[in-house]
Structures are given as structure tokens and as C-alpha cells.
mmCIF file of the N, C-alpha and C atoms, coordinates in Angstrom:
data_MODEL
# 
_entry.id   MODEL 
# 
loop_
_atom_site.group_PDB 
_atom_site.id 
_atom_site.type_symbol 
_atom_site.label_atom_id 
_atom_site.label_alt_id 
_atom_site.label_comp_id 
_atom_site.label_asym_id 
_atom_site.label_entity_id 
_atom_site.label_seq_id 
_atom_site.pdbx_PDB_ins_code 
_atom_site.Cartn_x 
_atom_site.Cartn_y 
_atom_site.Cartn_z 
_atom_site.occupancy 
_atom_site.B_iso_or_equiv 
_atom_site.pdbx_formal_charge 
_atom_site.auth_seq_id 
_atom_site.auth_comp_id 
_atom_site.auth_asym_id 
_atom_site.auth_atom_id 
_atom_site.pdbx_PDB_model_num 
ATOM 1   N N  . UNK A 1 1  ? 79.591  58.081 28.800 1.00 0.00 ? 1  UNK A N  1 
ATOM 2   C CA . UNK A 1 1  ? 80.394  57.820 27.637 1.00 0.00 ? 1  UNK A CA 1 
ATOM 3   C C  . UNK A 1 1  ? 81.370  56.681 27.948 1.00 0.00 ? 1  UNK A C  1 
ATOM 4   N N  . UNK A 1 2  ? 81.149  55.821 26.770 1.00 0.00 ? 2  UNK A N  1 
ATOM 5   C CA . UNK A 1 2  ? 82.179  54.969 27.315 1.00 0.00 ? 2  UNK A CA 1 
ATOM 6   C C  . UNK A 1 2  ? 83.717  55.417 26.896 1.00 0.00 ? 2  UNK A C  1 
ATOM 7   N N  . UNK A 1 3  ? 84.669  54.593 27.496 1.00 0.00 ? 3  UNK A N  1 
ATOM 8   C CA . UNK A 1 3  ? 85.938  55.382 27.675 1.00 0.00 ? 3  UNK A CA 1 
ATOM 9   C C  . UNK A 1 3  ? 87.056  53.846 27.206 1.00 0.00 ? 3  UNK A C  1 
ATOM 10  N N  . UNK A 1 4  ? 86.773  52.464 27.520 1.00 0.00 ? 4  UNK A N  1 
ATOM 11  C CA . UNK A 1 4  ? 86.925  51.526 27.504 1.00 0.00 ? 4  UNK A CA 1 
ATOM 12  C C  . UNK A 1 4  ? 86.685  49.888 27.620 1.00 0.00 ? 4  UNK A C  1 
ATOM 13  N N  . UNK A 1 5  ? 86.440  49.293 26.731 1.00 0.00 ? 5  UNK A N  1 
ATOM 14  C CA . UNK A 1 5  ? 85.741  48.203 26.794 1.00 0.00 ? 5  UNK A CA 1 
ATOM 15  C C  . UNK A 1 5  ? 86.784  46.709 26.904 1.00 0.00 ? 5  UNK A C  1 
ATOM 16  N N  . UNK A 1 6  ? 86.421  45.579 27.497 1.00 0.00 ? 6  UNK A N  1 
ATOM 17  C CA . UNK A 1 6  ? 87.287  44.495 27.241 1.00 0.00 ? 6  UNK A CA 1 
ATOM 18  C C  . UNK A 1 6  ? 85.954  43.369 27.981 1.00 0.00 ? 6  UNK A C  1 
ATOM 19  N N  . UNK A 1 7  ? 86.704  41.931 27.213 1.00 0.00 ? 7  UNK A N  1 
ATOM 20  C CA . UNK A 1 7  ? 85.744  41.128 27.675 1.00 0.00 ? 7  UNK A CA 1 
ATOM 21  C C  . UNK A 1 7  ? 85.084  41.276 28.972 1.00 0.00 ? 7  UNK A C  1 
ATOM 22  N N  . UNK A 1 8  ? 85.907  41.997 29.837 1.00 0.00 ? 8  UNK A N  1 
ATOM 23  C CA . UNK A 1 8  ? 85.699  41.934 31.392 1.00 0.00 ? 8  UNK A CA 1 
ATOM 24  C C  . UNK A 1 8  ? 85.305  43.144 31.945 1.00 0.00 ? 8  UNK A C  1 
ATOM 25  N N  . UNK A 1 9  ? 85.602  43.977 31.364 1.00 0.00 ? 9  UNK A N  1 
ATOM 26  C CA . UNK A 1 9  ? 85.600  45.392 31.654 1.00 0.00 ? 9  UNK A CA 1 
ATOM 27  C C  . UNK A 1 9  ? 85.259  46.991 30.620 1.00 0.00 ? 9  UNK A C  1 
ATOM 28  N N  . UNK A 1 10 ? 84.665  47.327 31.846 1.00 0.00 ? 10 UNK A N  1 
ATOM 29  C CA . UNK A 1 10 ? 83.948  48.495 31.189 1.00 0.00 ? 10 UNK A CA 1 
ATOM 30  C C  . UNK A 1 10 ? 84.807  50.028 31.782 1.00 0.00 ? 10 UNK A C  1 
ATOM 31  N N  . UNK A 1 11 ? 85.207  50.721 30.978 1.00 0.00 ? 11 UNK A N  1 
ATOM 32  C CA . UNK A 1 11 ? 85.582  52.093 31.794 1.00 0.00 ? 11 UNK A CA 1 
ATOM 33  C C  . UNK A 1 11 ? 84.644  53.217 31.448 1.00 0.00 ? 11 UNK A C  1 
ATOM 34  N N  . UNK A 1 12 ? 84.079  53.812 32.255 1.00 0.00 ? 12 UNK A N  1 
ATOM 35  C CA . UNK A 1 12 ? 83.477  55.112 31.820 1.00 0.00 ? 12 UNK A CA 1 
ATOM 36  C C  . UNK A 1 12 ? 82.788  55.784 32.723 1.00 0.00 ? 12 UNK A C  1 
ATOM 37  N N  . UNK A 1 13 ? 82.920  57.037 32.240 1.00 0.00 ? 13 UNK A N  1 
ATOM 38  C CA . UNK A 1 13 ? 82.723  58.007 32.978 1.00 0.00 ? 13 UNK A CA 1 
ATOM 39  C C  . UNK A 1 13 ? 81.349  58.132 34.374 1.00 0.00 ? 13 UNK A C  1 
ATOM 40  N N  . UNK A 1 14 ? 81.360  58.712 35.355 1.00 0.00 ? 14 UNK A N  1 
ATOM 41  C CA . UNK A 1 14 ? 80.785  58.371 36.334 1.00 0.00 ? 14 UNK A CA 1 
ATOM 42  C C  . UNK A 1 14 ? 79.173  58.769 36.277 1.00 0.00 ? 14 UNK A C  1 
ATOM 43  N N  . UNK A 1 15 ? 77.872  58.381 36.335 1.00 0.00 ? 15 UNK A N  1 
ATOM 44  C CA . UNK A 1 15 ? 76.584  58.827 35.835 1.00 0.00 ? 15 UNK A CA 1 
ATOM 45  C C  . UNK A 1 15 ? 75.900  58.809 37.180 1.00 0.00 ? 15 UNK A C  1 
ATOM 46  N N  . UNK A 1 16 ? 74.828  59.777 36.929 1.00 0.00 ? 16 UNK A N  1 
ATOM 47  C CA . UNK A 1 16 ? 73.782  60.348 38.286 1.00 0.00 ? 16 UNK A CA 1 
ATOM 48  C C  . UNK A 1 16 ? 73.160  58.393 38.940 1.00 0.00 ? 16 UNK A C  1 
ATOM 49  N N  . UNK A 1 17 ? 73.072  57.601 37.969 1.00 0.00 ? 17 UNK A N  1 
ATOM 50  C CA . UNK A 1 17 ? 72.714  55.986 38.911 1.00 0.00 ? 17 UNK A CA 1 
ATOM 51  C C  . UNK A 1 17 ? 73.968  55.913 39.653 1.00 0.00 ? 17 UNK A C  1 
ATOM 52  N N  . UNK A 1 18 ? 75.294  55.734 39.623 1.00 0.00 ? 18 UNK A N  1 
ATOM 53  C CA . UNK A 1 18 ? 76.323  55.554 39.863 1.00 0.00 ? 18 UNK A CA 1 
ATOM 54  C C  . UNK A 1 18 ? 75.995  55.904 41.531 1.00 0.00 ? 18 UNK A C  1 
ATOM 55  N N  . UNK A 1 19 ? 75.583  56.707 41.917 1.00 0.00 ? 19 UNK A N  1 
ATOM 56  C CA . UNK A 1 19 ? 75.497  57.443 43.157 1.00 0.00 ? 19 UNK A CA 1 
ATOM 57  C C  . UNK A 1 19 ? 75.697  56.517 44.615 1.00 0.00 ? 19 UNK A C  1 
ATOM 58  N N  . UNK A 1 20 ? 74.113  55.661 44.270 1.00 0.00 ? 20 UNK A N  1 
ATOM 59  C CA . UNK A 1 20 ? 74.427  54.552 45.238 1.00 0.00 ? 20 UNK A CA 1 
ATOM 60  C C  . UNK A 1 20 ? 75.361  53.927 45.861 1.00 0.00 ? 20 UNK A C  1 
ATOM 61  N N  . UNK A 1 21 ? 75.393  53.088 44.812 1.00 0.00 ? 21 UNK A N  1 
ATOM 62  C CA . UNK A 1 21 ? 76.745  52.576 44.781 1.00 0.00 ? 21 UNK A CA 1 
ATOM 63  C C  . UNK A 1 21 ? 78.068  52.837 45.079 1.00 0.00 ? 21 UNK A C  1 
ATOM 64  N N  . UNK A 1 22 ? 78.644  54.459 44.548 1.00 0.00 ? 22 UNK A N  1 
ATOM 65  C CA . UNK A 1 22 ? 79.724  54.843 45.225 1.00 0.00 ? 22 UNK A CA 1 
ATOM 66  C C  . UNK A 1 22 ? 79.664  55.583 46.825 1.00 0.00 ? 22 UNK A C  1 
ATOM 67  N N  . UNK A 1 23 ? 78.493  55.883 46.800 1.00 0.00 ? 23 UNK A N  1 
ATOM 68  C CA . UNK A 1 23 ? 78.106  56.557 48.245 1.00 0.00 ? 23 UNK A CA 1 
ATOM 69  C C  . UNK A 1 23 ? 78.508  55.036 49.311 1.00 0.00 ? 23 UNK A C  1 
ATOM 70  N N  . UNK A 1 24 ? 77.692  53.929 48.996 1.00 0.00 ? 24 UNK A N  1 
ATOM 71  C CA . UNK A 1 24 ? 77.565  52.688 49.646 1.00 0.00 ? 24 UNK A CA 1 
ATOM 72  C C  . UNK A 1 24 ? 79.486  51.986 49.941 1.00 0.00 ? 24 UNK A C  1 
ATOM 73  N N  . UNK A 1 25 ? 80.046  52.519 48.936 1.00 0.00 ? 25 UNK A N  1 
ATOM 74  C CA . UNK A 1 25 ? 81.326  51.874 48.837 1.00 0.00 ? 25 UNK A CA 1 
ATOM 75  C C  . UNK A 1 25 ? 82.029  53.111 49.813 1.00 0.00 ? 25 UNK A C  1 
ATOM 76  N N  . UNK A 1 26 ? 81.984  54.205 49.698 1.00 0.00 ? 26 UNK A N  1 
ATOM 77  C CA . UNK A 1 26 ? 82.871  55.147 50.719 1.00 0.00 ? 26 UNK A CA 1 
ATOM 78  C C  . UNK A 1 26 ? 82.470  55.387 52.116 1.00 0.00 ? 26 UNK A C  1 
ATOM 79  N N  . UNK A 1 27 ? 81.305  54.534 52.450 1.00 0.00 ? 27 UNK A N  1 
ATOM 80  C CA . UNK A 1 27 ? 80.986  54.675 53.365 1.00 0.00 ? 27 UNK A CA 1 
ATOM 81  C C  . UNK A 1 27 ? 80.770  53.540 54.301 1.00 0.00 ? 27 UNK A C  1 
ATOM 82  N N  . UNK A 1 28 ? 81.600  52.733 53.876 1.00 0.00 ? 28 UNK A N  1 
ATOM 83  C CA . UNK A 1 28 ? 82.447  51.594 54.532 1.00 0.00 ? 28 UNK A CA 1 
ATOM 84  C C  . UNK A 1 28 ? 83.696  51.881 55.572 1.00 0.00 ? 28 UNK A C  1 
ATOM 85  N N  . UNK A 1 29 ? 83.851  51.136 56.560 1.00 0.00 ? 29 UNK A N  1 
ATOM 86  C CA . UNK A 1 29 ? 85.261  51.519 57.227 1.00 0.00 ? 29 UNK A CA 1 
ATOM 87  C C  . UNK A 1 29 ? 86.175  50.463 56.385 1.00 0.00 ? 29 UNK A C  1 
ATOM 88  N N  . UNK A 1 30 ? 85.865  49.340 56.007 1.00 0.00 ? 30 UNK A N  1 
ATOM 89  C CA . UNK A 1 30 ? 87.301  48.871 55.501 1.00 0.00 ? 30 UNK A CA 1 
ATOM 90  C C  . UNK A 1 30 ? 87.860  49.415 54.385 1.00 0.00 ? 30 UNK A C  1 
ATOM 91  N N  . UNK A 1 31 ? 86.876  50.343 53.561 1.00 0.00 ? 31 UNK A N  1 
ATOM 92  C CA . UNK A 1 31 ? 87.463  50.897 52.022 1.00 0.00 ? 31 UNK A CA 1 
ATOM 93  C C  . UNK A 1 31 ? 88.294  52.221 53.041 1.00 0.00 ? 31 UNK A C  1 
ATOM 94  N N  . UNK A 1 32 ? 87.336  52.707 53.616 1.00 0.00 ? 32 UNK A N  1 
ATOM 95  C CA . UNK A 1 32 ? 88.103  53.869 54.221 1.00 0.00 ? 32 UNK A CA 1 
ATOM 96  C C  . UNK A 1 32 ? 89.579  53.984 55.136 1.00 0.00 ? 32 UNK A C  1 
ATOM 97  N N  . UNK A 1 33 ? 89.635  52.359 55.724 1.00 0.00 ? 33 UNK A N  1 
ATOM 98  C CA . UNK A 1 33 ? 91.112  52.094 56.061 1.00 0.00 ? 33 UNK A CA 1 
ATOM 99  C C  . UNK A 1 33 ? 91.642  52.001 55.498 1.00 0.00 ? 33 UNK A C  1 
ATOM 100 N N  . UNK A 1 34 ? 91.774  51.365 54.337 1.00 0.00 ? 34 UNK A N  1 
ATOM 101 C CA . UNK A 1 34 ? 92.709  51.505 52.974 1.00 0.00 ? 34 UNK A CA 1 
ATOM 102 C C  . UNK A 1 34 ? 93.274  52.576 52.652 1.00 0.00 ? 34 UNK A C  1 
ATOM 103 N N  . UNK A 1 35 ? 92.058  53.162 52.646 1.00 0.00 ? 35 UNK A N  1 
ATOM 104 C CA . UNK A 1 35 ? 92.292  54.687 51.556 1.00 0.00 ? 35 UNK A CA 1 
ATOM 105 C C  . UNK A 1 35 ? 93.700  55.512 52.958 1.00 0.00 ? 35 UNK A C  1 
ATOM 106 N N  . UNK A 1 36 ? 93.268  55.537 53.906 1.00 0.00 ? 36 UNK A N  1 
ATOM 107 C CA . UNK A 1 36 ? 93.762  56.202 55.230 1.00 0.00 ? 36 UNK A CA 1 
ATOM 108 C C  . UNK A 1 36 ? 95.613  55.691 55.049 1.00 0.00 ? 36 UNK A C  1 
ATOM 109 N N  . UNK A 1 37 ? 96.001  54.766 54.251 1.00 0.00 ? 37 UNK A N  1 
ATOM 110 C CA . UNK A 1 37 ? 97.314  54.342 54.244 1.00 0.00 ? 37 UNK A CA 1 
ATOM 111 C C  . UNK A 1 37 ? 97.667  54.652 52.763 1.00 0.00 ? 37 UNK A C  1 
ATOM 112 N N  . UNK A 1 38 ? 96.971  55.517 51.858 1.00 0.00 ? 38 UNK A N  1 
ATOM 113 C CA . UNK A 1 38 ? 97.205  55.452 50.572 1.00 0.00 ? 38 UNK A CA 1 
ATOM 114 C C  . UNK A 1 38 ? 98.915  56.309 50.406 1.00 0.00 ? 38 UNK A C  1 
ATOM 115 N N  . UNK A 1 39 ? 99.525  57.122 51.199 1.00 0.00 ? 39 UNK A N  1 
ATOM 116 C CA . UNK A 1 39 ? 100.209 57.615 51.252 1.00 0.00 ? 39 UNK A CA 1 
ATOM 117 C C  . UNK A 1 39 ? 101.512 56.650 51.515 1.00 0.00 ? 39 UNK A C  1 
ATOM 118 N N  . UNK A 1 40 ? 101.482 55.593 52.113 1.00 0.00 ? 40 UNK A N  1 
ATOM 119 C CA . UNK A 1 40 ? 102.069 54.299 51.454 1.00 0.00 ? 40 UNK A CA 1 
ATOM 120 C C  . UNK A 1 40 ? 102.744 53.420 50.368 1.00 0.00 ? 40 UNK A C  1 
ATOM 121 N N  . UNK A 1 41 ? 101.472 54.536 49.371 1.00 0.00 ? 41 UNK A N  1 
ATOM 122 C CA . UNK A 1 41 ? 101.269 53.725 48.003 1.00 0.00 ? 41 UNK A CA 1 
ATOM 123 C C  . UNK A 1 41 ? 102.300 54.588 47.174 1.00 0.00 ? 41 UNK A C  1 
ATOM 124 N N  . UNK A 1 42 ? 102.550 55.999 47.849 1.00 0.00 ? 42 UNK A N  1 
ATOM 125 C CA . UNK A 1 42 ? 103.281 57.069 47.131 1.00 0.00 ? 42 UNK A CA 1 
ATOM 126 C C  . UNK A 1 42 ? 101.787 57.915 46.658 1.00 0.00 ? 42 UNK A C  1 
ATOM 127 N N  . UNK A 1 43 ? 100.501 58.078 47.462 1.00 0.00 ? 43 UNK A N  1 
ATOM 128 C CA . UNK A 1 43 ? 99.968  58.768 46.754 1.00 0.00 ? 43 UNK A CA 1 
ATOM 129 C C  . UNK A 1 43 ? 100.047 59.738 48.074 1.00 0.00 ? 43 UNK A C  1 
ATOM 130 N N  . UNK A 1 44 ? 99.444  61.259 47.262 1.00 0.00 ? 44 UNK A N  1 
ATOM 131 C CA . UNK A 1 44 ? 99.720  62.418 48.138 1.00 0.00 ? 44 UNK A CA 1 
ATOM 132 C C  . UNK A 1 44 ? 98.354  62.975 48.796 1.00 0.00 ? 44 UNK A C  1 
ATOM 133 N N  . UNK A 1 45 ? 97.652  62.984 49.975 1.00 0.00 ? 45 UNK A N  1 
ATOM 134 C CA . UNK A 1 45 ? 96.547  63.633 50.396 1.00 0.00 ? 45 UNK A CA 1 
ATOM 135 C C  . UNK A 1 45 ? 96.737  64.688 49.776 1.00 0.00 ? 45 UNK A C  1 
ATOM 136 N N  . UNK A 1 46 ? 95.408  65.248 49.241 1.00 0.00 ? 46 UNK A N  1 
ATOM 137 C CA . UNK A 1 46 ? 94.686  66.558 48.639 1.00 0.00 ? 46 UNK A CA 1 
ATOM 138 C C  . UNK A 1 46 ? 94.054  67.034 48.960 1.00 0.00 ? 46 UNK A C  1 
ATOM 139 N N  . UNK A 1 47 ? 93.363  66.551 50.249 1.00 0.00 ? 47 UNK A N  1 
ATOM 140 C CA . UNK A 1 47 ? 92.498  67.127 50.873 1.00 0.00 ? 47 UNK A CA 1 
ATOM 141 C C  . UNK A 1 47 ? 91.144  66.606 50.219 1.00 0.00 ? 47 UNK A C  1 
ATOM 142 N N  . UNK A 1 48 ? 90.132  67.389 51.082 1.00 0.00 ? 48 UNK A N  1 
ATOM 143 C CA . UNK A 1 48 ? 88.630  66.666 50.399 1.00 0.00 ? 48 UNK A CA 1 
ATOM 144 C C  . UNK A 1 48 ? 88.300  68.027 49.571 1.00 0.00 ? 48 UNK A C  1 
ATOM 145 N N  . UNK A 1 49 ? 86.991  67.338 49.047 1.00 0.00 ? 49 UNK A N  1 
ATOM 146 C CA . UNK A 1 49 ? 86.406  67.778 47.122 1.00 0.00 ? 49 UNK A CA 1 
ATOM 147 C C  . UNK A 1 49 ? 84.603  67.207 47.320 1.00 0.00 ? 49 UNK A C  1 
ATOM 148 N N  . UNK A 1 50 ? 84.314  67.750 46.805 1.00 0.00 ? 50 UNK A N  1 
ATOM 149 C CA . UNK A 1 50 ? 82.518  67.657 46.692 1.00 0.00 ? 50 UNK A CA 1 
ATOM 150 C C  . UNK A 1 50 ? 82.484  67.540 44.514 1.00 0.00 ? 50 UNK A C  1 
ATOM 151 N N  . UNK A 1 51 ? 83.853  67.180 44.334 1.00 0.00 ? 51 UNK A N  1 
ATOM 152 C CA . UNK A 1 51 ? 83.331  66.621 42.755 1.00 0.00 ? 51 UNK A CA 1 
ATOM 153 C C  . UNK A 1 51 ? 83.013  66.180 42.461 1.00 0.00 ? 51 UNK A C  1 
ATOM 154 N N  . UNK A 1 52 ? 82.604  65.210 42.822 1.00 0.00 ? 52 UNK A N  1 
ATOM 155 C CA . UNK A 1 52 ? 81.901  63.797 42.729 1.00 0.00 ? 52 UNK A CA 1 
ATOM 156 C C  . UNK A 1 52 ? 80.332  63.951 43.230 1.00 0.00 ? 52 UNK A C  1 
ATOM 157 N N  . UNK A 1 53 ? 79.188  64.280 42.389 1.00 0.00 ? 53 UNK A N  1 
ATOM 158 C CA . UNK A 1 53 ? 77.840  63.897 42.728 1.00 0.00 ? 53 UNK A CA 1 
ATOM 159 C C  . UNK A 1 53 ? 78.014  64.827 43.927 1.00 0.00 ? 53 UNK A C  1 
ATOM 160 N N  . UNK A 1 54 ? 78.495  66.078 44.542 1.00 0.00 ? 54 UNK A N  1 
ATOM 161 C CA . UNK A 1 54 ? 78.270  66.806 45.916 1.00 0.00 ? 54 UNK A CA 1 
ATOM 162 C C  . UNK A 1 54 ? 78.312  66.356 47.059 1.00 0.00 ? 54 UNK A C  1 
ATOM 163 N N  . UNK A 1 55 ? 79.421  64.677 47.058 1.00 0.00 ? 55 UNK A N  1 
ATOM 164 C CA . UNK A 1 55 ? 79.301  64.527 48.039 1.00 0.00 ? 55 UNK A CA 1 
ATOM 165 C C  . UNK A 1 55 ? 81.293  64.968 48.653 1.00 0.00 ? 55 UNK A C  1 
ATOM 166 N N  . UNK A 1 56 ? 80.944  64.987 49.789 1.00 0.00 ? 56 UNK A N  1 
ATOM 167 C CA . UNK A 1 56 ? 82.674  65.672 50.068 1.00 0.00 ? 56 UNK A CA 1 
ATOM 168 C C  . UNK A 1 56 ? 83.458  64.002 50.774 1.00 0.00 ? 56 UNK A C  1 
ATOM 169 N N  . UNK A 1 57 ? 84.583  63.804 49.789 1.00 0.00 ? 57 UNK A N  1 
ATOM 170 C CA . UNK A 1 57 ? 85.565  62.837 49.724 1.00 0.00 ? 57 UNK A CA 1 
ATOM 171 C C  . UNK A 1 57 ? 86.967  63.259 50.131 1.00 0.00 ? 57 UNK A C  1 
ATOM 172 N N  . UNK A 1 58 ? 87.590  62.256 50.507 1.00 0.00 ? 58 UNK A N  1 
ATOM 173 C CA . UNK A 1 58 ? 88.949  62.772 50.002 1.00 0.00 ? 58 UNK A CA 1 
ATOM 174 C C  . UNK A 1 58 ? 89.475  62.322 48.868 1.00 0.00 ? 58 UNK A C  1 
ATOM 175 N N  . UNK A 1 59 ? 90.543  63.068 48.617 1.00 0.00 ? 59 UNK A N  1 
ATOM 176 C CA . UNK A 1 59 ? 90.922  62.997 47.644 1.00 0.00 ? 59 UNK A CA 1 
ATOM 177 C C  . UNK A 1 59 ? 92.564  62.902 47.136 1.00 0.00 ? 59 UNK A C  1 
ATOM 178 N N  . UNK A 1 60 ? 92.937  61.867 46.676 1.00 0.00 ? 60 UNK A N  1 
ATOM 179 C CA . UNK A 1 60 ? 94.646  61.317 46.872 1.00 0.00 ? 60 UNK A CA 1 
ATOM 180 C C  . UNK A 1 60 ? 94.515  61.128 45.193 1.00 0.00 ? 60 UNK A C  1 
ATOM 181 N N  . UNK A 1 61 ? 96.409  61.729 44.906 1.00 0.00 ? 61 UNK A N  1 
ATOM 182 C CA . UNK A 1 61 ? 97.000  62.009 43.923 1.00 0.00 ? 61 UNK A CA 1 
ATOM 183 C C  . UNK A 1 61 ? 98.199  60.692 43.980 1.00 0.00 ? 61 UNK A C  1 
ATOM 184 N N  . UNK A 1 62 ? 98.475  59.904 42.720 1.00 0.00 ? 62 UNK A N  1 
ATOM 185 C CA . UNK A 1 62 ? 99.177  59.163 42.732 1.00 0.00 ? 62 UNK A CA 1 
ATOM 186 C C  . UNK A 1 62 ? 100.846 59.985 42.063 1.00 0.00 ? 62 UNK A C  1 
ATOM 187 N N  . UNK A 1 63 ? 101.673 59.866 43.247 1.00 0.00 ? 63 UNK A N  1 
ATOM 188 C CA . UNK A 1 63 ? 103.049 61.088 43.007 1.00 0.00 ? 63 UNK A CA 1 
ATOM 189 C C  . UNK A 1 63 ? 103.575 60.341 41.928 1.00 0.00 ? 63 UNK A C  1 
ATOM 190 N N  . UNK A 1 64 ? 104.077 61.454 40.732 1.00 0.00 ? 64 UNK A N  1 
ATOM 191 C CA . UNK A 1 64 ? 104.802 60.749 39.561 1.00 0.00 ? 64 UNK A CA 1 
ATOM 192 C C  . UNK A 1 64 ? 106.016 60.507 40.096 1.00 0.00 ? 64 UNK A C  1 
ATOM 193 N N  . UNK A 1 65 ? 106.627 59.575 39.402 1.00 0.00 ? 65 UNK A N  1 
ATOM 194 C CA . UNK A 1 65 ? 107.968 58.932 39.447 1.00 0.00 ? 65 UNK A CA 1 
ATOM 195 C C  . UNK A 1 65 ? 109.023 60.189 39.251 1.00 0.00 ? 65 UNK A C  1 
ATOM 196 N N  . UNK A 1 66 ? 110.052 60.235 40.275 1.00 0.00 ? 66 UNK A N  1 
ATOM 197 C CA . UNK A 1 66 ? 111.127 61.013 39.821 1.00 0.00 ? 66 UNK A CA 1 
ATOM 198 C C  . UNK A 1 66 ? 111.795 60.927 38.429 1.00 0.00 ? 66 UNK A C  1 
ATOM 199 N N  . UNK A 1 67 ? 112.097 62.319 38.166 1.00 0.00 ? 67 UNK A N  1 
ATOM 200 C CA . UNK A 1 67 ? 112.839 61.843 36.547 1.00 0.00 ? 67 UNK A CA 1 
ATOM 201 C C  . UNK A 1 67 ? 114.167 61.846 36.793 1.00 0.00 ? 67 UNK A C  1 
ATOM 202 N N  . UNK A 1 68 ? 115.181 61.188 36.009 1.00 0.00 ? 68 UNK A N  1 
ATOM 203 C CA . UNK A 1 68 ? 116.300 61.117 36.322 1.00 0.00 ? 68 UNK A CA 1 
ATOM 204 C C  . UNK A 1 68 ? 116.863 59.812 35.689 1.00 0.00 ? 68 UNK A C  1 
ATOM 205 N N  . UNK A 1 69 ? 118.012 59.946 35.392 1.00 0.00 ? 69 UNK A N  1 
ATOM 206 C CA . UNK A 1 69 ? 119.154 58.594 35.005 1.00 0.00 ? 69 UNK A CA 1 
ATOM 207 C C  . UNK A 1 69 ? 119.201 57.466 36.211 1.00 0.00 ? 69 UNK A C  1 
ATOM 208 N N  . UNK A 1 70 ? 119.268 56.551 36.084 1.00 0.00 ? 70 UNK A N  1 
ATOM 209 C CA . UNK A 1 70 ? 119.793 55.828 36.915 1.00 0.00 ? 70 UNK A CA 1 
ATOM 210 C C  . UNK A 1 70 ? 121.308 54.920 36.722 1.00 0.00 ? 70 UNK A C  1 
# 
């Protein structure tokens, strides 16, 4: 389903072809060094997940912004 369209870009939801491709991309060391500093970014390890197509990932939460006045 698509989810979002623009001259450049497509968003939508993840499909059984998709597989390759994301298997091929996480199973890189430079995507995986990245990901290894995401906690950097303010995102929070979650631990790993097999949601994705059954394969087991990890999985990082981007922490919401404190609420508050400034």
C-alpha cells in the first residue's frame, strides 16, 4: 500500500520482494556501524525483533523530546 508519493519518493509499506534487498542492506558492516552508535542520535536500544520478514534485527526507538517550558 502506498503510504506516500513525491516526485522523488515513494513511502510504503514493506512487501515479501522487499526481502533481498533489506536482508542485503543489514548485512553490511558499515550500515551496522551506524546503527551500533544510534544511541547518539537519542535513539533507545530495544533489543532485537523477528518483525520484519522473520528475520531477527535490532531494533532502536527514536526518544521523544522532553516536554516542558523553556
Amino acid at each position: 500500500m502506498e503510504l506516500l508519493r513525491t516526485p522523488r519518493l515513494l513511502l510504503r509499506h514493506w512487501e515479501e520482494s522487499d526481502l533481498p534487498a533489506f536482508y542485503d542492506l543489514y548485512s553490511r558492516d558499515d550500515v551496522m556501524r551506524w546503527l551500533a552508535v544510534a544511541a547518539r542520535l537519542g535513539m533507545s536500544d530495544e533489543g532485537t525483533t523477528d518483525r520484519w520478514f522473520g528475520l531477527t534485527t535490532r531494533q532502536f526507538r527514536k526518544a521523544l523530546a522532553a516536554s516542558g517550558g523553556a
